[in-house]
N, C-alpha and C positions, 0 to 999 in steps of 0.2 A: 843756585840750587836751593831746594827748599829743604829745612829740617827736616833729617827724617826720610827724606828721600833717598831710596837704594842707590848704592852703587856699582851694576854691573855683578858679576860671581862674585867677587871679593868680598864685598860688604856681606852678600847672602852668606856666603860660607864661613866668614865670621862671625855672622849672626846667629846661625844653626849648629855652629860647630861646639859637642860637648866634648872635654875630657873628664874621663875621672879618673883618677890617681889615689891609688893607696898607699902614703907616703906617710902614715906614722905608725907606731909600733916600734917593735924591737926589726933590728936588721933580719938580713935574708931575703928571696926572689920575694917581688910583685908588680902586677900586673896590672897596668895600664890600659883602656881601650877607647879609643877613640871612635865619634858616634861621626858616619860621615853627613856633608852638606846635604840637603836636600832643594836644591835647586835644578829646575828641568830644564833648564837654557846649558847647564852642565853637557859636556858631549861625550868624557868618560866617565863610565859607573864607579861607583865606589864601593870598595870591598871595606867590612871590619875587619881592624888588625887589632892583635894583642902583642903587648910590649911587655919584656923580661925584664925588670930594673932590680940591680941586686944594690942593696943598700949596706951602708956600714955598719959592722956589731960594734958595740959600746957595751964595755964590764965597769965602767966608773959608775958610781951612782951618789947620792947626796949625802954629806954627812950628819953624824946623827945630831937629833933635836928634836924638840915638842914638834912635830908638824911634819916630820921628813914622809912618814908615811901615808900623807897626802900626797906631796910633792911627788912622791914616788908611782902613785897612783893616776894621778890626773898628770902631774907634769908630761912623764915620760910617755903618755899616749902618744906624742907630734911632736916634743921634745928631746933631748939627748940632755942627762944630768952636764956633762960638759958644759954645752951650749949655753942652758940657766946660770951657772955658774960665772962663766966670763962674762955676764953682763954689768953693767959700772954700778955702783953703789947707789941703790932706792931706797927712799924712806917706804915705810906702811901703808901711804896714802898712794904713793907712784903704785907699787906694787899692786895695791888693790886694783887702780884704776886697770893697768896691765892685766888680771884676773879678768876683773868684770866685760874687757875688752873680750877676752882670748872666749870669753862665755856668749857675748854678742855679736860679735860679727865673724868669730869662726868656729863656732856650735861648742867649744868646748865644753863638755858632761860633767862641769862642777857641781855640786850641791851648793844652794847657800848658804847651810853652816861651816865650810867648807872656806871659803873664800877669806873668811878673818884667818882662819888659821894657817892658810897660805902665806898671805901676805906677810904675818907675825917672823914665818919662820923664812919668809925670800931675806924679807929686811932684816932680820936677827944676824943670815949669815954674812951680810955685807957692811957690818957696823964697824968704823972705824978705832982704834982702839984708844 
């Protein structure tokens, strides 16, 4: 087989198939739709469908510090204050690199003066005593 060479509907409909998912925010319904395959060797049509996902509410939020009110801000767009929290003890530098990831390969809307001040307060609240 050569790179890159199709395979059959499968590959097509993997290759063409989007989802998109509104899956951060605060809980409550959202909706999911999925874009169908567009391949013509297909023998049934494909309909769009919309998906109901009810997600979980969360009253916890981070506690207070120089910085919470970023975290608050950016974190909890795709975040749950929980989830940030149990994560194991980072220095300033892990932490940033974790930032500057969460900004480049999954679009997160930080500012760059932002990003020191994240870090300062993720590592601040995981300092051992």
């Amino acid at each position: 087989m050569v790179v890159g060479q199709r395979v059959g509907w499968f590959s097509s409909a993997l290759r063409s198939t989007v989802i998109a998912l509104v899956a951060c925010g605060s809980g409550g319904a959202r909706q999911a739709i999925a874009a169908p395959p567009s391949d013509p060797h297909l023998t049934k049509p494909w309909q769009w469908t919309t998906v109901n996902v009810e997600l979980p509410v969360s009253d916890e939020g981070f506690p207070p510090g120089n910085g919470v009110e970023a975290a608050t801000s950016y974190c909890l767009i795709c975040h749950s204050a929980g989830m940030v929290l149990r994560q194991p003890p980072l220095t300033r530098g892990d932490w940033r690199a974790e930032i500057v990831k969460m900004r480049s390969a999954y679009g997160a809307p930080i500012p760059d003066d932002q990003v020191g001040v994240l870090a300062d307060y993720l590592a601040g609240l995981f300092k051992q005593p």
